[in-house]
N, C-alpha and C positions, 0 to 999 in steps of 0.2 A: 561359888565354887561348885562343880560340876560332881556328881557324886562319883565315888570308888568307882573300878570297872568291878563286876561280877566274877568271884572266881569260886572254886570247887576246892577248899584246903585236901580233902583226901588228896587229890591228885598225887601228890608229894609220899603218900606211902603207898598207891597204886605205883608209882616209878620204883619204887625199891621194892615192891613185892613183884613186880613182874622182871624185875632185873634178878633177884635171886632166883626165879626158876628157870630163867634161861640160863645163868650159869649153872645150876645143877644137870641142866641139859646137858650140857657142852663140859663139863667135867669126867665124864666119864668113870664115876664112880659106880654107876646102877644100872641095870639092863633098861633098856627104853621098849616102850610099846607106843609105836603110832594108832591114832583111832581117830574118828570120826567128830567133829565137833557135837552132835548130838547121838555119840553111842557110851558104849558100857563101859565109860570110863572107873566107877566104882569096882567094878569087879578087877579089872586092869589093875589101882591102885591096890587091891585086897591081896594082893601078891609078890607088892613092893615095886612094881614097876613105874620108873619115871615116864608121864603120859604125856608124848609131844601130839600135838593136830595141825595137820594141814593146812587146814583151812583156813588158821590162824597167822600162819605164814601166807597164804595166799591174799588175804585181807591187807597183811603188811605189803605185799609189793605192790597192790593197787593204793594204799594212803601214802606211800612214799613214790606215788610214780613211776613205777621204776619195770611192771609188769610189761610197757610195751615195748621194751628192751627182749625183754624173753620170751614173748609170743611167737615169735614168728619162727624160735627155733624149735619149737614142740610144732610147728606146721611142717616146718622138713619134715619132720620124723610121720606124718602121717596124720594127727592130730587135726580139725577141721576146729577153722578160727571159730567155728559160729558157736561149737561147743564150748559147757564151762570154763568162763577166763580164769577163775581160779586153778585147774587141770592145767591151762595148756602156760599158765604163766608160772605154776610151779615146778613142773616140767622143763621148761625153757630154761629156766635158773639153772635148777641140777645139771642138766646137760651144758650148759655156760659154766659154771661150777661160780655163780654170785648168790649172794644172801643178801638180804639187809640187817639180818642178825651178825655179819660181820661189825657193820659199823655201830650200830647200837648198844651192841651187846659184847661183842668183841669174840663171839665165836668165831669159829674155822672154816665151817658152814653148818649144815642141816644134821640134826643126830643121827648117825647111822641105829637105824633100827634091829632089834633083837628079834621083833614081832610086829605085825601090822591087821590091825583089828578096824574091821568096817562095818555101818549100819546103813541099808540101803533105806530107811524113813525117811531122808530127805531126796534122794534123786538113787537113779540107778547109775549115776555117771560117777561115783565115788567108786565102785567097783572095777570100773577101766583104770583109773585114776591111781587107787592103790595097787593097782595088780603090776602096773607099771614098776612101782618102787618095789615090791617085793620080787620081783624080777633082776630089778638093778642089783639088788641086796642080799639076793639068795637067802629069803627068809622067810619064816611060816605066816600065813596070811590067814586069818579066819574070817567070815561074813556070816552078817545076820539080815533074811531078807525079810520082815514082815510085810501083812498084810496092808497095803494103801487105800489112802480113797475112803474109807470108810465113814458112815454117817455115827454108828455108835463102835464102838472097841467092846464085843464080848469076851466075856470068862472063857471058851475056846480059843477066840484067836490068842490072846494074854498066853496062854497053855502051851501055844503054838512057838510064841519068840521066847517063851522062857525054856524049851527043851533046846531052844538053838541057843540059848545064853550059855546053857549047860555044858554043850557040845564046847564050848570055849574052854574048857576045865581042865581037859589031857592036856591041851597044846600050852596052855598058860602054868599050867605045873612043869610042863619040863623043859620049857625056856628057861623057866624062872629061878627054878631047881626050887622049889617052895612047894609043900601039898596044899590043898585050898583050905582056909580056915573062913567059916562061916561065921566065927565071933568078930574077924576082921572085918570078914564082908559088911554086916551088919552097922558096926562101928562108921565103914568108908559110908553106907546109906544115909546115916543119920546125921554125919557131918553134912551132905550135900544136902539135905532134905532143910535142914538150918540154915546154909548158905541161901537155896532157892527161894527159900520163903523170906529172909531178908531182902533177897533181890527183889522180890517180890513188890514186899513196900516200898522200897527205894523205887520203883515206876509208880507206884500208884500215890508218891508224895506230889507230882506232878498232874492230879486230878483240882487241888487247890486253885485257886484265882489268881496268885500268884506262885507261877511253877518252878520249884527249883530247879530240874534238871528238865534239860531236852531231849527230844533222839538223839543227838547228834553229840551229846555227852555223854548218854546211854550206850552210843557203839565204843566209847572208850572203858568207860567203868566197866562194862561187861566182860573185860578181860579175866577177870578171877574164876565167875562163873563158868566161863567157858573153859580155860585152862587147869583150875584150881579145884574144881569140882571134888570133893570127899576131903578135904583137908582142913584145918586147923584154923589156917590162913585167911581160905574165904570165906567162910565163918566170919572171922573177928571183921574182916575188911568189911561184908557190908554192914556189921554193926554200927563201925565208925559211920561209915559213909551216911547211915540211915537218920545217924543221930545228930549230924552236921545238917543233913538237908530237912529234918523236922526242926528244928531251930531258927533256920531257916524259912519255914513254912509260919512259923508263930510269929516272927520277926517281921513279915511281909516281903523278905526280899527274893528276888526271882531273877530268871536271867538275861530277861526283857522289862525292863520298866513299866511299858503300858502293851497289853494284850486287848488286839481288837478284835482277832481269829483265833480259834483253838484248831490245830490240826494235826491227824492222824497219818503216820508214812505206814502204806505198805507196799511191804515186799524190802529188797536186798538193799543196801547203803551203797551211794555212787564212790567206791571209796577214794576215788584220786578228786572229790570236788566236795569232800562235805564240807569243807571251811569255808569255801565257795555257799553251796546253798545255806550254811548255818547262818550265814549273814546275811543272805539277800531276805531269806524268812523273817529275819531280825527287823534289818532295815525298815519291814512292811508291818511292823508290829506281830508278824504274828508267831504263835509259839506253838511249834511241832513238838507235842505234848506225850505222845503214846504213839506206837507201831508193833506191827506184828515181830518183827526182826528184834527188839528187845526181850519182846516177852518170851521168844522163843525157850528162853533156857528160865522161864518159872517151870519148875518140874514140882507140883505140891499135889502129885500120888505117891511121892515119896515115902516108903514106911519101911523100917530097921525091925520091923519085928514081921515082915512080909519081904524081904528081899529081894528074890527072884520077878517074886509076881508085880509086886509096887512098880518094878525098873526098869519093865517089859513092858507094863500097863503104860507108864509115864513117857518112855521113848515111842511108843507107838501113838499117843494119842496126840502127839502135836500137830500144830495149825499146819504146815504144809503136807502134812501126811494124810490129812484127813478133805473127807469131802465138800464140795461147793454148799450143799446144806448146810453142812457141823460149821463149814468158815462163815458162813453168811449170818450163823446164829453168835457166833463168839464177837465177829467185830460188830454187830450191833450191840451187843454187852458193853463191849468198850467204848464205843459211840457214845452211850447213854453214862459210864462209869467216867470217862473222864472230857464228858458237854460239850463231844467233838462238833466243829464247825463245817468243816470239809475235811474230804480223803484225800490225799495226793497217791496214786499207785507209781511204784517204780515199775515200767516194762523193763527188765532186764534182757538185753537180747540174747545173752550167755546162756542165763538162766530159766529157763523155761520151767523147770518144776515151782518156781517161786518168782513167778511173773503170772498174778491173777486178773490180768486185765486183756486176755489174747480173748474170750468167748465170752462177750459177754454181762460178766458179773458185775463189774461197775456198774451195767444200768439196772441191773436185777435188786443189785443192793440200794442204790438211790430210789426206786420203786420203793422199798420194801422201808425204808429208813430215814429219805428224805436227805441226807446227808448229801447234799456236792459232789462231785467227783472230779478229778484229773487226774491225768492222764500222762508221765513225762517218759520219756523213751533213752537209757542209755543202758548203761551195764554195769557189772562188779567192779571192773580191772578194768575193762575197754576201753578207752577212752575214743577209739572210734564211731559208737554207737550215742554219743552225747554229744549235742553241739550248747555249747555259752548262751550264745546269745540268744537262739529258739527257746530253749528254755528257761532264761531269764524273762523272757518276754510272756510265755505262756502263763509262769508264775503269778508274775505282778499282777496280769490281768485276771488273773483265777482269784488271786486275795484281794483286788480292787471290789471284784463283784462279792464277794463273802461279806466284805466291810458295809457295800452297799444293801444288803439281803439284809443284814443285822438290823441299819440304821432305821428301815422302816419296820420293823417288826414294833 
């Protein structure tokens, strides 16, 4: 008798926590603030605002295919295909007036926003992107532009995104009709500072021999973090989840039976193929263990008794924000944290601020690290910029030689 398939029991209250907060979206009980999947959502929350993201929605119409439907009408409008497929594929909906939240979730479509709140740390293309919607929507838009690129984040520049966090303060009081309480804010910190550092462990339970979760379970579980940030919820969610997949880890069971490759994804998830690649990676024994894209949202500068400074420091100091040094010394950490075997880089064609394989650094880091490298070429949403079978073919033969590298060491 051939053993159980591998499944993920949270799953099952990940579906009901993410179905409650899209219908509290879509009920229209509470003013909404749009933001950025990596900006000041806690401060957003500290005012009672329900926090919809973009990006979340964009993500959903490239894993439900359904992005190159709306592409090409954010191209009428001026929009160049080559820019963010998330932009021009959530654009293209609105103007079609489709969702996938309709069918899902049983919204009407997208929450008409009260406010829309941006942080330019991951790309400057979020800033076209929202200005659009607050245009459609006739409604106050704030930005926060910190410093990029950098090797280390000083006490100045911190100083710098925190007087812009600040500046969010008038426009968030009188949307909200709420004045700011900093015991909330606080409060909203320390909930997330809990969740992240949960989430946290739940990546690094797959440093074991036998890994419970993959990336490619990681870009679903990561919903709470990303949406859920400062609340109650995500908290308790990755407690479960943590305490399932350590069980799990003492138990020996994993999501691959036999692991011949450990591998690292960086950069964006091909979102209309990952069932696709979670299998072909399977099929070949090997287990995509860690990526930059999950760990995105550990934020563990998080502090409730530093507010301002902890949420300034931690949105600015992440891996796409920061320079080819600071990333070349973090994914060697990880490299060496969780006995990676090879890299796989997504080039995202969309994506340029989070496609690290255009100058370069692949062979600076396999210099530097020994680690493998490849190399696959598609996109977020695009499905133009991926082909099948080249990259099933490049795969197999990139994990055939890892297998082989291994057998004689």
């Amino acid at each position: 008798m051939s053993a159980p398939a591998y499944t993920i029991r949270s799953t099952d209250r990940l579906k009901e926590l993410m179905g409650a907060y899209f219908q509290r979206l879509g009920s229209g009980a509470g003013k909404v603030a749009w933001c950025t999947s990596v900006g000041p959502a806690e401060l957003l929350r500290s005012f009672g605002f329900e926090v919809y993201f973009p990006e979340n929605h964009g993500a959903l119409l490239g894993a439900t295919r359904t992005a190159m439907d709306h592409i090409p009408e954010a191209v009428k409008c001026g929009y160049s295909g080559h820019v963010c497929s998330y932009t021009t594929s959530d654009i293209g909906a609105y103007l079609r007036n489709e969702t996938p939240l309709r069918k899902h979730y049983g919204l009407e479509g997208i929450p008409k926003p009260d406010l829309i709140a941006y942080n330019t740390n991951q790309c400057r293309e979020v800033e076209d992107w929202f200005t659009f919607f607050a245009d459609a929507f006739k409604c106050p838009i704030v930005g926060i532009h910190p410093p990029r690129h950098l090797d280390e984040v000083s006490d100045d520049e911190v100083q710098l995104v925190v007087k812009q966090f600040k500046r969010m303060v008038p426009v968030c009081e009188q949307v909200s009709g709420r004045r700011f309480d900093e015991e909330r804010f606080r409060e909203t910190v320390r909930l997330s500072r809990e969740a992240t550092l949960l989430w946290q462990q739940v990546l690094r339970t797959s440093a074991a021999d036998t890994p419970p979760l993959s990336f490619f379970d990681g870009t679903i579980h990561m919903g709470p973090i990303v949406v859920l940030r400062g609340t109650q919820e995500a908290r308790d969610y990755y407690a479960l989840l943590l305490e399932e997949l350590q069980a799990n880890v003492q138990a020996g069971r994993g999501f691959i039976p036999r692991v011949r490759s450990r591998i690292f994804w960086e950069g964006m998830p091909i979102w209309g193929r990952l069932r696709m690649l979670s299998d072909l990676f399977a099929s070949n024994d090997a287990a995509v263990v860690a990526s930059t894209y999950c760990s995105s949202w550990v934020f563990d500068r998080f502090d409730e008794h530093e507010p301002w400074e902890s949420t300034a420091r931690a949105y600015t100091e992440i891996f796409i924000n920061r320079s080819e040094k600071a990333k070349m010394a973090m994914l060697t950490r990880w490299f060496e944290d969780y006995r990676i075997d090879g890299i796989v880089y997504h080039d995202s064609k969309t994506c340029f601020n989070n496609s690290n394989a255009k100058f370069g650094m692949p062979q600076r880091l396999r210099a530097l690290s020994g680690v493998p490298a490849l190399v696959v070429e598609g996109d977020l949403c695009d499905m133009r910029f991926f082909s099948d079978g080249q990259s099933t073919t490049r795969i197999e033969t990139f994990l055939e030689q890892l297998a082989e590298r291994e057998s004689v060491r």
